[in-house]
N, C-alpha and C positions, 0 to 999 in steps of 0.2 A: 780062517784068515791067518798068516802068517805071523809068530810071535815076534820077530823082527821087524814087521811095519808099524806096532803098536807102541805110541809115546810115552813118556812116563808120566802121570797127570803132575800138574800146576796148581798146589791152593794158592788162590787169591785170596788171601789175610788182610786186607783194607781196601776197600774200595770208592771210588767217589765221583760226584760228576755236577758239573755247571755248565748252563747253557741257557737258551729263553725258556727253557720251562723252567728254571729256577735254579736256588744257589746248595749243592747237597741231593743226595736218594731223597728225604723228606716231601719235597717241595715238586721234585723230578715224578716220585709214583704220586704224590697230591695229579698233580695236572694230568699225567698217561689214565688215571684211574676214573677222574674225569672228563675224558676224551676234549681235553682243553689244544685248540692249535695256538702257539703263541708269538705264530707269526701277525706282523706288523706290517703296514704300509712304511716305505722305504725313506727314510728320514735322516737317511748318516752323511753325516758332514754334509758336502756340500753335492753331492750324488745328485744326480737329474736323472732317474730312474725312473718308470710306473711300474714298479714290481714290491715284493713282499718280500721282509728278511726275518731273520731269529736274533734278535740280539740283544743280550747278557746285559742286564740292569748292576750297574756299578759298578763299570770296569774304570770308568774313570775319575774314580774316586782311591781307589788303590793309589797308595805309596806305599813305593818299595826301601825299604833297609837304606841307610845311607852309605854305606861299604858297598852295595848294590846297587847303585846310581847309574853304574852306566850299562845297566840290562834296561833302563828304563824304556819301554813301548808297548803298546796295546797288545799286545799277546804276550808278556811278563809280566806284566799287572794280570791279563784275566787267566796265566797260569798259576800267579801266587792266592789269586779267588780261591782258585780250584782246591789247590792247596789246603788249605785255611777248614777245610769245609770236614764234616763228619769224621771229626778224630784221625783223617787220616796224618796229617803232622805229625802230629804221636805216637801212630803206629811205626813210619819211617826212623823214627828217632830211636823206638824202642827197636827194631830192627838193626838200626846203626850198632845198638848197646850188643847185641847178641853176638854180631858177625863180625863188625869191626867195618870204619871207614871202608876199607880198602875191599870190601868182599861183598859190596852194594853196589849193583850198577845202575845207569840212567839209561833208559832205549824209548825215546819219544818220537809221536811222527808229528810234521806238519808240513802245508803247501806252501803258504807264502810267508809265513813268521814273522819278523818286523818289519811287513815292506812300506805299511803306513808311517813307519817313521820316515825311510825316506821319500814318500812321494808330499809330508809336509816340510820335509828339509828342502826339498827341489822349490817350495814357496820363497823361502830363507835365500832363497843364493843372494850372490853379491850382485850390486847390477853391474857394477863394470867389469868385474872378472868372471862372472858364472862362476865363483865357488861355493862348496857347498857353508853351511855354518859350522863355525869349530867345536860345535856343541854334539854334533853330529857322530857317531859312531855306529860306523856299519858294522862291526864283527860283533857285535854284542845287542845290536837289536836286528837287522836285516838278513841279515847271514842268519840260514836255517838252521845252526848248530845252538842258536843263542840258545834256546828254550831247553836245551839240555845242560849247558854251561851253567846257565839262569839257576835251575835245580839242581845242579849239583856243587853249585856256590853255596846255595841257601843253605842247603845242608850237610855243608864241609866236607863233602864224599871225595873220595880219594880211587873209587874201584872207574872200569870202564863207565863210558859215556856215548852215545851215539843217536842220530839222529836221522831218519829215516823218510824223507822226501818221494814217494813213490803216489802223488795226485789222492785220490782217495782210499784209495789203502793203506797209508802210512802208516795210522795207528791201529793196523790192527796187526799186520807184519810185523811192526816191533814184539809182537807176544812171540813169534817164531823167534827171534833175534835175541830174547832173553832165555826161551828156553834149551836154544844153543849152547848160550854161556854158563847158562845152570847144568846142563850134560857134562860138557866139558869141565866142571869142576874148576871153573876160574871164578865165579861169585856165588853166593848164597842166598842173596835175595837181589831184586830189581824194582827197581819202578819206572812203571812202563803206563802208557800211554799217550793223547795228543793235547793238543793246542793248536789252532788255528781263530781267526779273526778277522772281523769285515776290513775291508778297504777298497781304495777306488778301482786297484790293478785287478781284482780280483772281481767286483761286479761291474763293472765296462768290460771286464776280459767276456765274462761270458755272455755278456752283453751283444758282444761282436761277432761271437759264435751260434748268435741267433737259439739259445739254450736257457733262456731266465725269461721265465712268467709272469705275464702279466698281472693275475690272479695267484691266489694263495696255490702251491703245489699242490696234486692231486694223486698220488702215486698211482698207477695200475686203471685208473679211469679211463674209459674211451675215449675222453677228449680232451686228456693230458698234452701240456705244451710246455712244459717246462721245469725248470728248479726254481727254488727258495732258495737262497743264500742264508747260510746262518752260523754264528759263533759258537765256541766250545771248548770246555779243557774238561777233560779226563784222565782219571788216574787209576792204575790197579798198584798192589805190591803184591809180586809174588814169590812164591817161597817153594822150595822141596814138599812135598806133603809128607807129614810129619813120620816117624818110624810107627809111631804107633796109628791107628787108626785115625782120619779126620774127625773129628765133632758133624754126627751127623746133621744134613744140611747145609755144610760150609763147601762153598764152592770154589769146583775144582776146574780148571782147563783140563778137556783132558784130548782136544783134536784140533791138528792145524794142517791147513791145506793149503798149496799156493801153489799158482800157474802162471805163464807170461803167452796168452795165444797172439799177442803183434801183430795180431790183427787190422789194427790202423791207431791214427797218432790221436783220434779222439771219439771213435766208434765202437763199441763191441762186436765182438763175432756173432753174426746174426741167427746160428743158432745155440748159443752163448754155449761154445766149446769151452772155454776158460773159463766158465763160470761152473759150466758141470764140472769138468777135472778138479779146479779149487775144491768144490763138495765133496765131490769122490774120495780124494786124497783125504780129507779130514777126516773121514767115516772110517776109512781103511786106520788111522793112527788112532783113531778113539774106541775103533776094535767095534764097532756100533752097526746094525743096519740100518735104511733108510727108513724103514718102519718103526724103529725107536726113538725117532725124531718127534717132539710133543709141539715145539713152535721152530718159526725157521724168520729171525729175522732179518726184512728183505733189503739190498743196496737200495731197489728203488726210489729212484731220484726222480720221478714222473716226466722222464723224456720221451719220447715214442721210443726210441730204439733201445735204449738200456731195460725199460719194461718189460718191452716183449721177448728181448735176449734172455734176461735172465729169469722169466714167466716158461720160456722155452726148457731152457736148462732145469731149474724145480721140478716142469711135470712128468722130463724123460724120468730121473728119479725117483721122484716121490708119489708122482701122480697128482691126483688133485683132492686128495684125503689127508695130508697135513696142514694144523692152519698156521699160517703165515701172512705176515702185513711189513708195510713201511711206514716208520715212526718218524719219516723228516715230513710228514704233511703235517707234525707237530713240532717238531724242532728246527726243523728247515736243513738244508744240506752242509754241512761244516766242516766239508771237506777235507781237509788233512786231518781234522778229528776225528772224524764220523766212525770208522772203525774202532776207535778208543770208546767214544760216548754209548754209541749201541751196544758194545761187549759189557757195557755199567746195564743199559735198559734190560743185556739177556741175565745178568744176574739178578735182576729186580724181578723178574719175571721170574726166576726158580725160585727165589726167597718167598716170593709172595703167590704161589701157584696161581701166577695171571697172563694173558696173553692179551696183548692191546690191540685194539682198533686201529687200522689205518684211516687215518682223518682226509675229510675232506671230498671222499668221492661220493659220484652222483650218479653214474653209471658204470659198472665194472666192465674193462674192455672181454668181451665175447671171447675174442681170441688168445686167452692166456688163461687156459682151464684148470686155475689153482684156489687153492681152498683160501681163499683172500678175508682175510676177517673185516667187519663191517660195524660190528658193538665188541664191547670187550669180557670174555672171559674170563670166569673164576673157574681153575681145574687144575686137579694134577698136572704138576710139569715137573720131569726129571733130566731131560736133555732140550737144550737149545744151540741152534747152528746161527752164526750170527754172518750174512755177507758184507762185504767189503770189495768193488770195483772199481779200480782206478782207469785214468788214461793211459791212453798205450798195448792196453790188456794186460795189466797187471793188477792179477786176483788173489784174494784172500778169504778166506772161510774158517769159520773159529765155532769148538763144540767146544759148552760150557755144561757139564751137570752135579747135580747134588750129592755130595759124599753119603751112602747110603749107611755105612755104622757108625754109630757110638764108642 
């Protein structure tokens, strides 16, 4: 394989994740360990749903900094949760102390950011003018850049910022988008991943699209009908990996794949072309072949057609001897997260040689001949590929393995 296709790996030096399986990795491998789904029957606001979501206990309880007032909205509260959780505050600060404000970047992704603030501002209008309330600030909660601004206020950074809207690949993309800026010698470290959160634009949207289940999601089941909507913030900080050797078992990025097959504005390529390219590519930059691949964690959103696309694209590859599942029939789908939060699940997974269950199913569909796991494993794992598929066909594939020296 060409030494010029091959990336420079990425340690991840802090990592962290909230979501309905809970607040931190703790609480996150508690629940994937006991193949806990914690999805809920649909209860947000005033939602007239029959469907099942993932959502983050105590977001509304978050207050934010009062110099920070006006990031205030439900996806800056459950990114400063996120925040808050396994030391990783600490580690950004002590990274701040290394490199310097101005040499730390932000690269978050998310779908719809504060759009709950405004669809209860549009409650608030004026009756006689329709305007909105002057309490109201769209660029710092609505506007998809907030969640980046939001973090890089908190923590007085001064380096690049950016935010990264691409439907469900968002956060996983942003790890391409830091490891750019780290090549390029414009920053020294980043943090990077997503935030996204429930509202009404986002489950009546899918709602309308005829794509949200009645029942709890069931990823790759033969008689899969749909998503789970569900909340999330995750976060990596990544850094150069070190001159001297990584601390064996500290995990490293070390493959990133991306494809745009434009296929259609909300289908996959049916037989998920972009979704193998995405693969491929990452294999080619992590210098890896398909046979050193130990878990493959799947987009799987339990649609009929994303299943069987990206069911398709795994077995051209891998065949049906790597095991692989989808972890939203536990967390639910969290869309402009999802690639953030899973890239936490695929390092939980190397730290802890475990590969989890996909929850939920009851019959595996016949026609996707992949090594689909059913209970959870304890085993060697040194390499995990993590997917990420948005709309539009815009893909993303992320290898994450264990620094093998001391």
């Amino acid at each position: 394989m060409p030494n010029e296709r091959l990336m420079n790996p990425l340690l991840l030096s802090s990592y962290t994740a909230t979501s309905a399986l809970g607040h931190g990795l703790a609480q996150t491998f508690d629940a994937l360990r006991q193949s806990r789904s914690h999805l809920i029957p649909c209860a947000f606001d005033d939602v007239d749903l029959n469907t099942y979501i993932g959502k983050v206990e105590g977001v509304e309880e978050v207050s934010l900094p009062v110099h920070l007032s006006r990031f205030n909205c439900r996806n800056n509260q459950l990114a400063m949760l996120g925040l808050a959780q396994d030391g990783f505050e600490d580690a950004v600060r002590a990274a701040i102390a290394r490199h310097g404000a101005q040499r730390v970047g932000v690269f978050l992704g998310t779908s719809t950011a504060g759009i709950l603030q405004t669809e209860l501002a549009y409650r608030r209008r004026d009756a006689a003018t329709g305007a909105l309330p002057p309490d109201f600030i769209y660029g710092t909660t609505h506007n998809t850049y907030s969640v980046a601004d939001f973090t890089r206020s908190y923590f007085d950074l001064e380096g690049p910022a950016v935010v990264i809207s691409s439907a469900c690949s968002s956060s996983a993309k942003v790890f391409s988008t830091a490891r750019r800026m780290l090549d390029a010698g414009l920053i020294d470290a980043a943090i990077v991943g997503g935030v996204d959160t429930l509202c009404l634009t986002t489950l009546y949207g899918f709602n309308s699209l005829q794509l949200i289940s009645e029942q709890i999601c069931r990823p790759f089941d033969l008689n899969r009908n749909g998503i789970s909507i569900g909340e999330a913030a995750a976060f990596a900080l990544v850094e150069r990996v070190p001159t001297e050797d990584a601390d064996a078992g500290a995990i490293l990025l070390l493959g990133i794949g991306e494809s745009s097959d434009a296929y259609h504005m909300s289908s996959p390529h049916p037989d998920g072309l972009g979704a193998s390219m995405a693969m491929q590519f990452a294999l080619n930059a992590a210098g890896l072949k398909p046979s050193d691949i130990d878990y493959i964690n799947l987009h799987g959103t339990a649609t009929q057609s994303n299943d069987a696309a990206e069911g398709k694209a795994v077995h051209q590859l891998f065949g049906a001897s790597t095991p692989c599942s989808s972890t939203k029939g536990a967390t639910g789908h969290t869309l402009g997260a999802a690639g953030g939060l899973e890239a936490i699940i695929s390092a939980l997974a190397l730290q802890n040689n475990f590969t989890p269950a996909g929850l939920n199913v009851k019959q595996l569909d016949p026609a996707t001949p992949i090594h689909y796991l059913l209970k959870n494993q304890f085993t060697p794992v040194q390499y995990v590929l993590s997917n990420s598929f948005g709309f539009g066909g815009t893909n993303c594939s992320l290898i994450f393995g264990k620094a093998k020296q001391a």
